[in-house]
C-alpha positions in Angstrom: 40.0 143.0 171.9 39.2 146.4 172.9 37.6 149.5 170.7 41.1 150.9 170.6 43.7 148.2 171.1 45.3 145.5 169.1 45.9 142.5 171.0 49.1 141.4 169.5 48.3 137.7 169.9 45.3 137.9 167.6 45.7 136.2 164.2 43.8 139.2 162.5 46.4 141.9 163.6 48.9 142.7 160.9 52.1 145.0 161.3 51.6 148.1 159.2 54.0 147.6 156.5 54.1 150.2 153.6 53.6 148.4 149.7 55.2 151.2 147.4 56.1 154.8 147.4 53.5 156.6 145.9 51.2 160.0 145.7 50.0 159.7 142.8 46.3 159.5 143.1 44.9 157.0 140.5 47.7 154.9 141.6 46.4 155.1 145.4 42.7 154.0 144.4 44.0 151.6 142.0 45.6 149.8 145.2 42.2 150.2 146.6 40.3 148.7 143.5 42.7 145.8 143.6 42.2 144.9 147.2 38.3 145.0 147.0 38.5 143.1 143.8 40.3 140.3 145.5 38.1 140.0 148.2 40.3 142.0 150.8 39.0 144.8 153.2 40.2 148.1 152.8 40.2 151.8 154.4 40.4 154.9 152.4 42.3 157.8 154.5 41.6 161.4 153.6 43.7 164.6 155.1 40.1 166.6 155.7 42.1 169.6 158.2 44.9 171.2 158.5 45.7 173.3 161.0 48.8 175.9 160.6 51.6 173.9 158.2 51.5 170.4 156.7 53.6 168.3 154.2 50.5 167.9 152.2 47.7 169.4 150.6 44.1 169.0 151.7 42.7 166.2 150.2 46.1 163.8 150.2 45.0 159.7 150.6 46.4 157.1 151.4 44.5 153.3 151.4 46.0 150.7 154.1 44.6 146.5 153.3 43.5 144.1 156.1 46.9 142.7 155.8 48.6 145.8 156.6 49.9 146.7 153.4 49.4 150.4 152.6 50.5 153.3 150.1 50.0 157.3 149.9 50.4 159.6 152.0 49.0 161.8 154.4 52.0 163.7 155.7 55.4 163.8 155.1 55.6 160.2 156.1 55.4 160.8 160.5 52.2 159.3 160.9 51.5 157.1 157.9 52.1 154.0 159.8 50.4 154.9 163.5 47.5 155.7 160.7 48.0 152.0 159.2 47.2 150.6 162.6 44.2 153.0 163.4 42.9 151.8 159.8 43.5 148.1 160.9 41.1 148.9 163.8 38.4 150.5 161.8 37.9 147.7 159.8 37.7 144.9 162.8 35.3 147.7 164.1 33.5 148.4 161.1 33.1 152.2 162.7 34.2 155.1 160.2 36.2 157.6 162.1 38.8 161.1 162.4 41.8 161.0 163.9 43.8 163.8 164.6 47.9 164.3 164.6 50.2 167.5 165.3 48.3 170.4 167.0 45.0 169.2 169.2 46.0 165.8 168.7 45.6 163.7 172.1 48.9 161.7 171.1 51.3 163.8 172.0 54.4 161.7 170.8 53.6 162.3 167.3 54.6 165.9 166.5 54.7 166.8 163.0 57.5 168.6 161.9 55.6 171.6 160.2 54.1 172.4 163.5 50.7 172.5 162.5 47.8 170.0 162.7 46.1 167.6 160.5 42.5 165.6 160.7 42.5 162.3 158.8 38.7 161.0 157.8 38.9 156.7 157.6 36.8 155.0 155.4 36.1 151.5 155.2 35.3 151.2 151.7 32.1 149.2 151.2 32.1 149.0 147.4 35.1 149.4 144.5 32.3 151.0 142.4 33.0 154.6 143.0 36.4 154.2 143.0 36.7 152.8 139.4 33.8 155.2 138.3 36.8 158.0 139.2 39.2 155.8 137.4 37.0 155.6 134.8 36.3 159.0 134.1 40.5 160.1 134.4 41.2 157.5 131.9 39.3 159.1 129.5 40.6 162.4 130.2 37.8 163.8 132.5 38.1 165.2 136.0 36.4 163.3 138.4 35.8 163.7 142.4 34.6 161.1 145.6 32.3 162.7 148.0 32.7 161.1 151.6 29.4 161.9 153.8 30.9 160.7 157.5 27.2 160.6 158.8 26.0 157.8 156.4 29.7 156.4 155.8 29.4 156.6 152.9 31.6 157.0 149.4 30.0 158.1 146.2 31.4 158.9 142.5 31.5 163.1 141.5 31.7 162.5 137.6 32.7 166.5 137.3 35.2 168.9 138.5 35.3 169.9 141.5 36.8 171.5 144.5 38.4 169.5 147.4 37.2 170.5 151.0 33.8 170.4 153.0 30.6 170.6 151.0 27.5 170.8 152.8 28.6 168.0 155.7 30.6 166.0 153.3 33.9 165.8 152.1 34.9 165.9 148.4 38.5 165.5 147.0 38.9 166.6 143.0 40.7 164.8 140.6 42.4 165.7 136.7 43.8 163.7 134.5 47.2 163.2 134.4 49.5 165.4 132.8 50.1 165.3 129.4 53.2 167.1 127.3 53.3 167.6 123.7 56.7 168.5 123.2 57.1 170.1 119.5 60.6 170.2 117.3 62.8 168.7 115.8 66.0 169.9 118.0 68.4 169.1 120.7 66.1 170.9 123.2 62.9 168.5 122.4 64.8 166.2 123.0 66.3 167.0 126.3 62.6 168.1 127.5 60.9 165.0 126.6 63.8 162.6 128.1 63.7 164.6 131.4 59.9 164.4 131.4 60.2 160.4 131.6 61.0 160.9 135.2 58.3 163.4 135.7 55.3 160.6 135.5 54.1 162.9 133.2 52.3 161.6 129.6 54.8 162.9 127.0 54.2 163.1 123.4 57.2 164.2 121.2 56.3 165.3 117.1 58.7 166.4 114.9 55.8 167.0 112.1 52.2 168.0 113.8 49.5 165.8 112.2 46.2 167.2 112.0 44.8 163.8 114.5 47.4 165.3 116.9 45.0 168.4 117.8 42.7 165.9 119.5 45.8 165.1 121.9 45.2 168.7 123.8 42.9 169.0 126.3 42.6 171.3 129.5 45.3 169.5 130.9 47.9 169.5 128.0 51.0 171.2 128.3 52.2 172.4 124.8 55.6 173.2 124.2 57.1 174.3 121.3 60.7 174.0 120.8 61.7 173.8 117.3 63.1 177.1 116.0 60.9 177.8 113.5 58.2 180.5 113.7 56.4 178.9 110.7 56.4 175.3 111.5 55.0 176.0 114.7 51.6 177.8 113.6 49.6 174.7 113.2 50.9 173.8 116.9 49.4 177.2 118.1 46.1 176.9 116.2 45.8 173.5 117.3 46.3 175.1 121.2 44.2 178.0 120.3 40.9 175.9 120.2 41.9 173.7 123.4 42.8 175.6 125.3 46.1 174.0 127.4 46.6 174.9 130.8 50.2 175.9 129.9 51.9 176.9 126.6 55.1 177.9 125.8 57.5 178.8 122.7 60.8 178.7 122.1 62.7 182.0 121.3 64.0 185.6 122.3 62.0 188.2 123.3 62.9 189.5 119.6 61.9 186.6 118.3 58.3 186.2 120.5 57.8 190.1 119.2 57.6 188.1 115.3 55.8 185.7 116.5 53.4 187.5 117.6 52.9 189.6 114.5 52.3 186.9 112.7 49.6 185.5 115.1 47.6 189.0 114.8 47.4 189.0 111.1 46.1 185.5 111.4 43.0 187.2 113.9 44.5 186.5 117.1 43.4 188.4 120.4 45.3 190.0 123.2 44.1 187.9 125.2 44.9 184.8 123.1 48.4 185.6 122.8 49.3 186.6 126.2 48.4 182.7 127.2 51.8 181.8 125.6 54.9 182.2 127.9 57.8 183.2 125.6 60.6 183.1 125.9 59.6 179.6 127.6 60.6 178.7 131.2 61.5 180.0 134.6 65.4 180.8 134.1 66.3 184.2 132.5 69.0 183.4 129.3 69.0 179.2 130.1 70.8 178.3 126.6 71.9 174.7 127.0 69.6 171.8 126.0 69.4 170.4 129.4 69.2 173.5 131.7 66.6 174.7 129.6 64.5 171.1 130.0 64.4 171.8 133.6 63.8 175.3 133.2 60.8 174.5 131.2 59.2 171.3 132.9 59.9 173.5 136.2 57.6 176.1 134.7 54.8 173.7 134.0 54.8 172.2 137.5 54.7 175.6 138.5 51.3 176.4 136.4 49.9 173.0 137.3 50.3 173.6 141.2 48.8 177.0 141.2 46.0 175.4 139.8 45.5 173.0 141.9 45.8 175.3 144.5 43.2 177.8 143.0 40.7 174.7 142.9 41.1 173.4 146.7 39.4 175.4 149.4 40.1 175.8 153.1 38.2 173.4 155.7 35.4 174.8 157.5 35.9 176.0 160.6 
């Protein structure tokens, strides 16, 4: 076999063959973790470049198994499976490499749709230890990052935030936790929020009553939503959100009705700058009324938030 081919006769060649649909991060190095664990090889691909447009954001993986199987994604789903085979190579080679598709790319019969360019780092992974360090540290609510250092080939746990692209000659890709709702009423709307979250993937938590133990639910990224008509029953929810700090949180009500609302938050010592975190009237269509327009009004608004910031915490490739 040569550096580059596949001999199609060899009993270690495998046709690429993808195992699930997936981008959901922890769920990509979980499929890692699980091959390692059972004694298969594996290659971690990282988008470390764009160039112009892409389907996805710097940072997107994908992890392709000595047997072909892979999940992720990379692009908009044009070269995950010429990048299954380049993985397949990498590990018979044992050689860390880039590859590049779309603009500069040497293969000119893979064009990307948006035009642009991408540069895909592969990894073979060595260990599962920095990968279930990550896992680890999202479980229990924390962000987490891997560093990639493609002179050493190496792969190493960041057990704090931080921001995907180039850092002094390696690459690191930031992780959060998953999304969490706490959805908070006792009305039709609640209910039509937190049955259209279920196909969100996002971790939904509905209370009709707020327990005190709930506060501890909210973290930095908690999404509190308050949809129960009742500007009284919903203080304890906006104290709790107060001292957490949620990336997003939003109330129920009229303009009229936020104006009362917020009244009632000053006597109680609350800032400008406090209050203006609440988005009221809640959601991203003017006058949505019914139950189930206003769900996707509202969940719309909150993948809106989220994406922004994960956009404000990647940074471009170095040139």
């Amino acid at each position: 076999m040569s550096d580059s081919l596949f001999d199609i006769n060899d009993a270690r060649w495998h046709q690429p063959e993808q195992a699930f649909l997936t981008d959901d991060p922890q769920s990509i190095l979980r499929f890692a973790v699980e091959a390692l664990m059972s004694g298969k090889a594996a290659v971690l691909v990282t988008l470390v470049e764009i160039r112009g447009g892409a389907a996805r954001p710097l940072g997107a993986q994908m992890v392709v198994r000595e047997d072909g199987r892979y999940c992720g994604f990379v692009s908009g789903g044009c070269v995950e499976a010429a990048t299954a085979f380049e993985a397949l190579e990498v590990m018979n080679s044992g050689r860390d490499r880039e590859i590049r598709y779309g603009e500069g790319s040497p293969w000119f019969d893979i064009v990307l749709p948006c035009g642009g360019g991408i540069t895909l780092a592969l990894h073979k992974l060595r260990s599962a230890q920095p990968l279930l360090a990550a896992l680890n540290c999202l479980e229990q609510r924390h962000p987490a990052g891997l560093r990639y250092d493609p002179q050493t080939q190496s792969l190493m746990c960041l057990p704090a935030h931080t921001r995907t692209g180039w850092h002094l000659n390696g690459f690191e890709v930031g992780f959060r936790p998953c999304v969490k709702l706490v959805i908070y009423g006792r009305s039709l709307e609640a209910q039509a929020t937190a049955s259209l979250a279920a196909a969100t993937g996002y971790d939904s938590h509905t209370f009709d009553l707020f327990p005190a133990s709930a506060s501890v639910q909210i973290d930095a990224d908690t999404a509190v939503i308050l949809l129960c008509h009742d500007l009284n029953r919903e203080l304890p929810v906006l104290q709790a959100a107060r001292e957490a700090k949620p990336f997003y949180l939003g109330a129920l009500g009229s303009y009229r009705t936020h104006a009362l609302r917020l009244q009632k938050l000053r006597e109680l010592g609350w800032r400008k700058e406090e209050t203006e975190r609440i988005r009221a009237p809640v959601g991203i269509f003017p006058k949505a009324r019914d139950a189930h327009t206003l769900a996707l009004s509202v969940l719309a608004e909150v993948a809106s938030v989220r994406l922004y910031q994960q956009e404000s915490s990647c940074q471009p490739p170095s040139s």
